[in-house]
N, C-alpha and C positions, 0 to 999 in steps of 0.2 A: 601661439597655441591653437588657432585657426583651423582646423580639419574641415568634416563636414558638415558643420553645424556651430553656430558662436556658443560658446561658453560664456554665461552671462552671471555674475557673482551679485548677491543683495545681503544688507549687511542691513540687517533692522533690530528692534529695542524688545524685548518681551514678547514672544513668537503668539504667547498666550493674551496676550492685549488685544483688547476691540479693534484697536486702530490698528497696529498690526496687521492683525489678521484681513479688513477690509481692505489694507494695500496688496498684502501678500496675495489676493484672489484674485485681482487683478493683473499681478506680476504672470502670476502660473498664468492664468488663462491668456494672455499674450505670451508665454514660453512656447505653449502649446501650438499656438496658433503659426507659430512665426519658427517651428521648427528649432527653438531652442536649448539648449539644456540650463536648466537653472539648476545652481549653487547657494543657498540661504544661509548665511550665517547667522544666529539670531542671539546677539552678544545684549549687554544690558547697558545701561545710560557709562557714560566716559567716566562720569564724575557720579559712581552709584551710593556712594557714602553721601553726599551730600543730600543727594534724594531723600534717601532714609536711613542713617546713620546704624538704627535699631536693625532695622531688618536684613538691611543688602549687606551687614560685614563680609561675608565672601562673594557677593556679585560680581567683585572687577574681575573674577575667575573666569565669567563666560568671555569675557572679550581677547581673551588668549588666542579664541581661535582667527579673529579679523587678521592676523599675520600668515595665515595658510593663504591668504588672498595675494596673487602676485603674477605675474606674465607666463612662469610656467603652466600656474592653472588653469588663469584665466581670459578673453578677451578683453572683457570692460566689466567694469564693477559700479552698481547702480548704491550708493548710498543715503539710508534715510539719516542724514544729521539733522534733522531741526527735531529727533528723537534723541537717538544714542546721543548728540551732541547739544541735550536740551539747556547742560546746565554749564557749560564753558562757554569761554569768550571765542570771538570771530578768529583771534588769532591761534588761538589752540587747535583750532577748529582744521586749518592749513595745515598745523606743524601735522596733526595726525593722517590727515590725507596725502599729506607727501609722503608718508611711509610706505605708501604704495603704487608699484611700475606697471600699474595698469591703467588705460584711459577711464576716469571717473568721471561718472553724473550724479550728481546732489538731487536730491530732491528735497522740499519742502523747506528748505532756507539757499538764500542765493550765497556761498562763500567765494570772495572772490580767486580770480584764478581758474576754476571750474564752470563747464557746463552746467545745470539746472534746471528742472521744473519743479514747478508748486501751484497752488492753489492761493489765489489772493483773495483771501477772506473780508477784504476792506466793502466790495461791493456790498456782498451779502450781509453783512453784520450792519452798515449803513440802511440797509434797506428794512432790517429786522427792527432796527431803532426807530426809523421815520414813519414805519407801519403805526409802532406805539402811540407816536405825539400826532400823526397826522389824521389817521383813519380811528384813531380810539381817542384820541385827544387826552391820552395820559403826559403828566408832566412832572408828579412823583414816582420815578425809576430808580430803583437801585439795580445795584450791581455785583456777582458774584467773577473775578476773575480767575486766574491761574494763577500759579506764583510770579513774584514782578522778574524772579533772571528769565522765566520762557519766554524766546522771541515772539511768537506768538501770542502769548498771553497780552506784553507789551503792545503789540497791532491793535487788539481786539479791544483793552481798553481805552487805546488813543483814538480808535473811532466814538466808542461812547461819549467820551468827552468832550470830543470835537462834533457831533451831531446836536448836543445837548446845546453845547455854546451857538451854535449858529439857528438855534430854534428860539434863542432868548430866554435857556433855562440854566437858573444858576447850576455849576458841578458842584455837588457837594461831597464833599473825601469822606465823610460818615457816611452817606448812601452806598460806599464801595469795599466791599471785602474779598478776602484772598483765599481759594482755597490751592488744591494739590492736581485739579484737572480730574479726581476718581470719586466716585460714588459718593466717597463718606466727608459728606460735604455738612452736614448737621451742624457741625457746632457753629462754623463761620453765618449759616443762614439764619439761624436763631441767633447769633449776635445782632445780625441788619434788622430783624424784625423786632429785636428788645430795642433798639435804640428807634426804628420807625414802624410804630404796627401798624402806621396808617400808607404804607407802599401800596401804590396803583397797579405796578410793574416791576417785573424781576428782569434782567437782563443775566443769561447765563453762560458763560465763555466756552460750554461745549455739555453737549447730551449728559456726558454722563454724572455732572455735576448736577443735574435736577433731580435724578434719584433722591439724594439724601434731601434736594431741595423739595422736591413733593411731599416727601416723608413730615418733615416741619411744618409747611402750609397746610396739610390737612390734618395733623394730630392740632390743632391752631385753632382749628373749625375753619380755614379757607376754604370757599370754594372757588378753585384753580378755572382759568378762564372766564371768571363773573366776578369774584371779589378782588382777585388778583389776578393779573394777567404775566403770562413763564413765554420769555422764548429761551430757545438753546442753538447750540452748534454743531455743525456737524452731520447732520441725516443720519446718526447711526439708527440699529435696529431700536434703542435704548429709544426712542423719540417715536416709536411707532406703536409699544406695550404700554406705555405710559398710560396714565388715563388721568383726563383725559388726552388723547395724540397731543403730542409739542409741537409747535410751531418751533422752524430752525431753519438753519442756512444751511445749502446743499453747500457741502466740499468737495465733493469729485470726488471721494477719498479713493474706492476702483481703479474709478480712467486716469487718476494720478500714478498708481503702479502699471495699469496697461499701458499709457503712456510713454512711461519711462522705460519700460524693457524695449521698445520701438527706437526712443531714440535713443541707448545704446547700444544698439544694432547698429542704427545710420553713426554714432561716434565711431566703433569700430569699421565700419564700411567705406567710410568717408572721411573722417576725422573729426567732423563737426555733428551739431545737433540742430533740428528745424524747427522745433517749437521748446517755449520755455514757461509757458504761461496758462493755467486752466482760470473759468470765472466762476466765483461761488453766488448764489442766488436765496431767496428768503423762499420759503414751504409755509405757506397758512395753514393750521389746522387747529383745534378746539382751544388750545392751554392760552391764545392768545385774543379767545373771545370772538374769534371767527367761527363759522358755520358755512364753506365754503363750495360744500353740494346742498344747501337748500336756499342760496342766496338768493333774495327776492326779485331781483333787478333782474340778475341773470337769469332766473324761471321764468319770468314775464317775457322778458324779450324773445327767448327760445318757443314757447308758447307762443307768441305771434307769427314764427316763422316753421312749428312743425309739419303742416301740412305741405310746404313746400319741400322739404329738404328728404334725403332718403337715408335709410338705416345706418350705410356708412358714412355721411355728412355728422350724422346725428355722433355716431362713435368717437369720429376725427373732433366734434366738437368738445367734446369729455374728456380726449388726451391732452386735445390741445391746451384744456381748461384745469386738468385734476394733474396728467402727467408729463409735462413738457419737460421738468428737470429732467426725462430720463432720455430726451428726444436724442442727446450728443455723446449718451455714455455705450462703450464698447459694445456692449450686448444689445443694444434697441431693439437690431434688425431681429434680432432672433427671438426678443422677448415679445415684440407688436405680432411676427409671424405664428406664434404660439399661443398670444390671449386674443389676438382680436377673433379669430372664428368662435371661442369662446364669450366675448361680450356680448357679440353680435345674436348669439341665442336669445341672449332678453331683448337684445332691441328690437328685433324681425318683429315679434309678437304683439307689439306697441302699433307697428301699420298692418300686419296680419297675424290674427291671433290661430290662426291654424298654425302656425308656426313655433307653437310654443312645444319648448323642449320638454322630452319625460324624463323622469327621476333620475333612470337609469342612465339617459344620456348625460346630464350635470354631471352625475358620480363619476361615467365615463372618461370625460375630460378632465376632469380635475386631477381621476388616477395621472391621464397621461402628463397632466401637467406637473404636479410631484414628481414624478417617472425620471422630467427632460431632467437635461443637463440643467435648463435654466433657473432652478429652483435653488442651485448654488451660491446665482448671483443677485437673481430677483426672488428674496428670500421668501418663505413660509410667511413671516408678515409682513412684507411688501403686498403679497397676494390676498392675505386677508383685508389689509387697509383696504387695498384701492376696491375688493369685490362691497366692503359695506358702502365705499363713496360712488358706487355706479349703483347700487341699489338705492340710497338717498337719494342721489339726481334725478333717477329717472321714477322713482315715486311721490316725484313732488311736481312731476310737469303733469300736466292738466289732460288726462287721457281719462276716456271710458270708464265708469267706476269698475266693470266686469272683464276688461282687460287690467285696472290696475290691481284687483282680484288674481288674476291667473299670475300677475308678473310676481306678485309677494309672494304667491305661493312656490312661485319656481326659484322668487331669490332664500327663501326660508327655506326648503330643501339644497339649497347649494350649501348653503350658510353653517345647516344643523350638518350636514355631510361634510363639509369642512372642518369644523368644529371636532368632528368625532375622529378623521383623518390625524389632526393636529392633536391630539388625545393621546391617539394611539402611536403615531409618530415621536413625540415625547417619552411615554413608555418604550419605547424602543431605544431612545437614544440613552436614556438611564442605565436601561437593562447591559445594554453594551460598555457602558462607562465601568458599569460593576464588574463586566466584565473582563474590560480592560486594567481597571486598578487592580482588578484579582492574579491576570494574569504578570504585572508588574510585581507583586510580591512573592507572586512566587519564581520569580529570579535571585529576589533573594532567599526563599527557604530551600529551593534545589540547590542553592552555593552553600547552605548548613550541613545539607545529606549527603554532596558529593564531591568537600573541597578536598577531599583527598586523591582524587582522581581528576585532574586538572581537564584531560580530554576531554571526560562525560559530564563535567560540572559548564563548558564552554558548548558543548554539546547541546545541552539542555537548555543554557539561556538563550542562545541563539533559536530555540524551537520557540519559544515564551515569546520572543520579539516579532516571529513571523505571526506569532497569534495578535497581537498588536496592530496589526495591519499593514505592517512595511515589506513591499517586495523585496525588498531586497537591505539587507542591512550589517555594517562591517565594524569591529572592533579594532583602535589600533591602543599599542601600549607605552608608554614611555620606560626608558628604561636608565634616567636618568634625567632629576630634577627640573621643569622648566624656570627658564627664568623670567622674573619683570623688573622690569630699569624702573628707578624714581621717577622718569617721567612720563609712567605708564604705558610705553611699551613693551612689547612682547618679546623673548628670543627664542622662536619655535627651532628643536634640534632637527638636524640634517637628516636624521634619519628615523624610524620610528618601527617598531616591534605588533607587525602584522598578526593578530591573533588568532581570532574567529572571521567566519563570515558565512550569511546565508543567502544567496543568489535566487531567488525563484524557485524557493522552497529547497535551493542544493546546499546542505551545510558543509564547510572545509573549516578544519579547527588545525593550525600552526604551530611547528613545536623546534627549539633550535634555531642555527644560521637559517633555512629557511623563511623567518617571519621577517627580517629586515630588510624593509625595502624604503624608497626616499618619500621624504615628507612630499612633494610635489603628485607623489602617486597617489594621493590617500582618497583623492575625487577621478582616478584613471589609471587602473590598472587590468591586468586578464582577469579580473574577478567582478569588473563592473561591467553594466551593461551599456558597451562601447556602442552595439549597434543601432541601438534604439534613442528618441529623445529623453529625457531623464530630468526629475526635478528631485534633487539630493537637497539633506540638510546635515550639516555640521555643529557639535556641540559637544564641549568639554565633559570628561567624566572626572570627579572630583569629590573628594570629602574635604568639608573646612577647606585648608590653607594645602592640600594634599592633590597632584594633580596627576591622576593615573594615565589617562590617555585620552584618546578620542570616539566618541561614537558616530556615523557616519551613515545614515539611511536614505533608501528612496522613498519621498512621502507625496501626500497632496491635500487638499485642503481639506479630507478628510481623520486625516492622521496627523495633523502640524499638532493639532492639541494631544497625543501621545506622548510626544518627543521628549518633554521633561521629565513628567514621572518615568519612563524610562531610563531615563540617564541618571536621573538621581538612584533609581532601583542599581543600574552598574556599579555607579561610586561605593554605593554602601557594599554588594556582593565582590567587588575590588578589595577594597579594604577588608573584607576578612579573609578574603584567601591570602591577601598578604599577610596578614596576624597569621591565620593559620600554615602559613609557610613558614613564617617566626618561628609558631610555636613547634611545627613537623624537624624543623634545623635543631634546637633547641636538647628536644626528645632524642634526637640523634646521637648527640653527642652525651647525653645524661648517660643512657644507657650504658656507657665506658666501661666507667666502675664508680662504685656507690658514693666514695667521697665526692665524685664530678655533680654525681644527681643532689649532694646537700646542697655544694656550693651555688647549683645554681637553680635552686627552691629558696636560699636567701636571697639569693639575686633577685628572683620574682618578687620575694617577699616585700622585698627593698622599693623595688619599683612600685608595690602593690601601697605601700604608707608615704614614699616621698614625691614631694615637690622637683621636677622634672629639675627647672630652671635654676632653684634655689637649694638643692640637696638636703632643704630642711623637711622635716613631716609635711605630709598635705593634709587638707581637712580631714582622709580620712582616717589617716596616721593619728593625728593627734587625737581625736576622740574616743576609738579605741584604746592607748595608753594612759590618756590624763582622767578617763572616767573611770578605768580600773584601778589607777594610782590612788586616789584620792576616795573610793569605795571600799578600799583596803582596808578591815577590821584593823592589822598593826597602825593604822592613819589615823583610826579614828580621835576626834580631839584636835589633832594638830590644824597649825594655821596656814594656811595655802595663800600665794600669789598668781592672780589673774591677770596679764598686763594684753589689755586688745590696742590692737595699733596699725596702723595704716597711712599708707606713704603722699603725703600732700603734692597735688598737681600732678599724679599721672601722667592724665590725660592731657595735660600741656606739652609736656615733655614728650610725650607720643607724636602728637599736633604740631610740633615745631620742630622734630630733634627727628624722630621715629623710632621705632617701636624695640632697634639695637639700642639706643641711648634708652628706654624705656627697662629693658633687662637689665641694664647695667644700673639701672639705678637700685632697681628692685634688688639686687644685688648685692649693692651695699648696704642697701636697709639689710638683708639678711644678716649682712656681715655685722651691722651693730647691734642686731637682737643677741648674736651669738657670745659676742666678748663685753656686753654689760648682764648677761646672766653665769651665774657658775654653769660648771659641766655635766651637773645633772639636772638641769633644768631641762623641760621638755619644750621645746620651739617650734614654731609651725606656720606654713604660708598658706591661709585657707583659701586662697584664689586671687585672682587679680591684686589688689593693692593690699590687703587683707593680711595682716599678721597677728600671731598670737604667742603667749609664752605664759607656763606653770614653772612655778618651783615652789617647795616651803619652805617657810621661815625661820631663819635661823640663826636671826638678831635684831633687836630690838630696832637699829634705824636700817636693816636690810631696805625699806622702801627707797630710803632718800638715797642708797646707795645704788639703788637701781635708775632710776631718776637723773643723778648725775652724770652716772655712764652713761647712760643714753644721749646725756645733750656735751657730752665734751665725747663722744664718737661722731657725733652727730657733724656738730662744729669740724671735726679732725678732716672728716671724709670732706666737708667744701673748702676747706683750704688747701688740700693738697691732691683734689681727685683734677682739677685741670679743666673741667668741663665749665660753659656756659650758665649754668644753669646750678638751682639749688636742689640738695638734695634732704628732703626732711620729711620727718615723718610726726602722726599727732598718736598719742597713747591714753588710754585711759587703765587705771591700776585700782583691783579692788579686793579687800582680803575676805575673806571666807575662813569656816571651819569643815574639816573634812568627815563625812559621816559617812554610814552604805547605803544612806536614800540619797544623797545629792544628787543633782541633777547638775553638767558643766554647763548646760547650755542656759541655764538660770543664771550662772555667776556671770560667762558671758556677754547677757544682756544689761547686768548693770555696769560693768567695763564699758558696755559701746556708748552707755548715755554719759557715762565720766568724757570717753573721748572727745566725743561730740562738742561737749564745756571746751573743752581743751582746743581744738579744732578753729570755734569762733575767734581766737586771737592770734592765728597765722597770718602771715602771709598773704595774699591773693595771688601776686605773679610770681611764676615759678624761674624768670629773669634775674639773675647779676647784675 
């Protein structure tokens, strides 16, 4: 694949994730750097049901596109596994990387067989712990970690417990809870603090678990850093807003992706890789009861040696003292190039105060320093941090009271112009958010007003995407089913249905043999920008379980937070031009002649009341029939049957069989609601497991005769369906009188508490 430039493929978890995105700015800015083109697939964890069962049911959708990744595409392919591959085993881990004939580098877990870099968080989380017992003399620590399958998580509590041990402090498995590694850490920290309110110290497996952890300690009346002492992990941004700042461990998380795009350049150049290894290091700051620009030892000693030393001794003393984590990361040279003329304003003035900057020059520089590039990566509050801890340091060393006068005054105008910069800067990214989700919707309402003209509806979304921010951005279509194997790979088709595309503001919309060109083109074709370097990203368009095609843009670390909401905005605007091509095919042939247009207005009709699966009513079938039925003045008086019912074990059956044995089950239930009711009974599958059935009565023991059908159907279907597995359902039966106020959803509810009774004396396993 080799031309003039490597093609370098990165396969990461949630493009919209902190961590993510802190690697992916690394990755691009060595793409850039190093003449590459990067490829980002950004699929979601391997095993994304297990993460969150509720929320990802269609997640394993994204990872459809990790098989576009292949020696046609690409040179070498950098993969984050100790993400996507957070929640499977080491050998899973192999089988899915040998799906791929490209030279792989791992990053952040070592899988054997593979090259790798990561970050060994052992030093840094040791150093976070020994800070506690040693310089704070706490020895009541708990512990918030990750889940116990993250490799990671495992690491980081095997050092707490091994630091603990060898300090002569019992581990106590009460002091230590689990959360998810995200925010919404509440309930696990309020567990640790009900069972010890009297904790010294919180240990916290990574930044963004203190959120929810601060939130607890101060609604608590903590005061964070004096009553209770927080570290975290990580150096995210999340450890810098905080308040007060966290103390945590630098992970490299950047030079971990600058890194790795280097050494798979040398994979591909070479065959091998030179480094495998970054160190993580501990960050003092307030949350851990440190105060580490007004330190007294350090003021004094400094103070003994200011008259000797010159402005920039005095600077290099500061970095070396507030920022040396940053002395080894990619950007140093550029970021010391770009603040120290900037520090150096306040400190000139400390040995000559004619040197003190005006208003205008702070403002000056600040513009330019927002302005750089560097503000990418040494964020908005990187820069506000370190400008308050150079303003503490150098107003607590022993200068002039009328120099340290002029110095507050010029750090108080940096600080209030800062402040207002960052104000307005926030206002702005809002504004454009709004204007970015605005623009994503209305992809989908110009698919409302122009799905009938296929050209100017591809026409128009394609303009909405270049408002988005992507130079360049291409649609492709499938035009037949993808598939996924049980064990969760992918079979991307040979070919794929070229649709749209907008090049640098050039729109081409495709129509016909025309669009079909090989899946291996979809990241290099005459429509992409061959000539230049390029950082593209790939991500499925899909509704539910429905996978239309691909969307395909050039982004940067300005636009990676676009990427979803647009693709979800396609899924949806997909799905109804295909509905409305259903419905345009449909209209077609109604038009014929007028018998054509009934039969198939009952067709609609049909589809409009039944259960797809089960050809019985769906919910909304049966509500409308059984509330008119039974509202019927001729009804009124008689005695009605409610039978609600619902199929035991599902979800086991799903869980162990899949989700075909899961139909087929549901299926026979349909089939024995149907031949234990006569033929005017009204039957219905209101969703999932969910059955229901009306008839009236119209004999004294009709209950028991329903009852018995039901359980010698019931019995009939597991002795002779063949299957594993049982198939049974629980019912609750309750009679009513039929008036014109009834309400069915009333009768309903005491059906589902009968069933319920009923329910308590099943089964448990759904096993033979």
């Amino acid at each position: 694949m080799l031309e003039n430039r490597p093609n370098i493929g990165f396969f990461t978890c949630h493009l919209d994730n902190d961590y993510a995105y802190e690697v992916l700015k690394g990755v691009e800015y060595a793409a850039r750097e190093a003449d590459a083109n990067l490829i980002i697939f950004p699929g979601m964890y391997l095993d994304a049901t297990y993460n969150d069962p509720k929320n990802a049911k269609y997640d394993y959708q994204y990872n459809s596109i990790f098989y576009y990744a292949s020696h046609k595409t690409l040179d070498a392919l950098i993969v984050s596994i100790g993400s996507i591959g957070s929640f499977i085993s080491t050998e899973d881990k192999k089988t899915f990387l040998s799906s791929f004939d490209v030279p792989i580098l791992t990053i952040e877990v070592e899988v054997p067989g593979y090259p790798y870099l990561y970050t060994e968080g052992t030093t840094g989380m040791r150093e976070a712990i020994e800070h506690l017992i040693k310089e704070h003399k706490k020895t009541n620590i708990g512990y918030v970690g990750g889940r116990e399958e993250n490799a990671d998580a495992r690491e980081r509590l095997k050092v707490y417990r091994t630091v603990l041990a060898e300090n002569n402090i019992p581990v106590d498995d009460s002091k230590i809870v689990y959360g998810n590694f995200s925010e919404y850490s509440e309930e696990v920290v309020s567990e640790l603090l009900d069972r010890h309110p009297d904790l010294e110290a919180i240990v916290f497996a990574n930044d963004q678990m203190t959120i929810g952890g601060y939130r607890v300690l101060k609604s608590r009346g903590y005061k964070i850093g004096k009553d209770i002492l927080v570290t975290g992990f990580d150096n995210s941004i999340t450890s810098l807003v905080q308040d007060p700042p966290l103390t945590t461990v630098e992970n490299n998380i950047m030079d971990l992706g600058y890194n790795a795009l280097y050494q798979a350049i040398s994979l591909v150049k070479t065959g091998k890789t030179t480094k495998s290894l970054l160190h993580s290091n501990l960050i003092r700051r307030n949350s851990c009861g440190c105060s580490p620009a007004s330190d007294s030892n350090s003021i004094q000693t400094l103070n003994r040696r200011l008259s000797e030393i010159t402005p920039e001794e005095l600077l290099d003393y500061f970095k070396e003292k507030f920022m040396n984590h940053y002395f080894n990361s990619f950007y140093a040279e550029q970021m010391f190039q770009t603040l120290d003329p900037f520090f150096l304003h306040f400190i000139y003035p400390i040995f000559d105060d004619s040197k003190t900057p005006s208003r205008q020059q702070i403002q000056d520089e600040i513009n330019e320093i927002f302005n750089s590039e560097l503000i990418n990566y040494f964020s908005n509050e990187q820069f506000s941090y370190t400008l308050n801890l150079l303003s503490e340091f150098l107003l607590n060393l022993d200068i002039q009271p009328e120099k340290t006068l002029k110095l507050s005054k010029s750090f108080s105008a940096a600080l209030s112009y800062l402040s207002c910069t960052l104000s307005s800067e926030l206002h702005n990214t809002i504004r454009q958010h709004k204007t970015d989700t605005w623009s994503s919707v209305y992809i989908t309402r110009d698919t409302l007003l122009t799905s009938n003209d296929e050209t100017q509806c591809f026409q128009l979304i394609m303009e909405k995407l270049l408002n988005s921010g992507f130079k360049s951005a291409y649609i492709y279509l499938y035009d037949q089913p993808v598939k996924q194997y049980p064990n969760g790979r992918w079979e991307i088709p040979d070919n794929v249905l070229f649709q749209a595309c907008n090049k640098d503001g050039e729109i081409s919309v495709f129509h016909a043999e025309d669009r079909i060109i090989p899946s291996s083109m979809v990241f290099h074709n005459k429509y992409t920008n061959n000539d230049i370097r390029r950082t593209m990203v790939v991500t499925p368009i899909f509704t539910n379980e429905v996978q239309h095609g691909l969307f395909v843009c050039e982004a940067d670390i300005h636009t990676f937070g676009n990427i979803y909401a647009a693709a979800l905005q396609l899924g949806t605007s997909l799905k109804f031009i295909s509905l409305m091509k259903q419905q345009f095919a449909i209209q077609n042939r109604l038009e014929s002649t007028m018998s054509e247009i009934n039969e198939k207005n009952d067709l609609l009709n049909h589809l409009y009341i039944t259960d797809e699966l089960t050809q019985l009513y769906n919910r909304r079938g049966f509500f409308e029939v059984t509330q008119r039925y039974i509202n019927l003045k001729s009804n009124a008086g008689k005695t009605g049957i409610i039978t609600f019912a619902d199929m035991d074990n599902l979800k086991q059956v799903n869980d162990k069989f899949g989700h075909k044995e899961g139909d087929f089950a549901l299926k026979q239930i349909a089939e024995t609601l149907r031949k234990s009711f006569s033929d005017d009974a009204i039957i219905a599958r209101l969703g999932g497991d969910e059955f229901v059935a009306f008839t009236l009565i119209n004999s004294t023991d009709m209950k028991n005769k329903i009852t018995g059908a039901l359980s010698e159907y019931t019995n009939n279907v597991n002795a002779t369906c063949g299957k594993p597995y049982y198939i049974d359902l629980s019912y609750g039966i309750t009679e009513f009188t039929c008036s014109e106020t009834l309400n069915i959803e009333d009768i309903l509810i005491q059906a589902d508490e009968i069933l319920y009774q009923n329910k308590r004396y099943k089964r448990k396993s759904v096993l033979k």
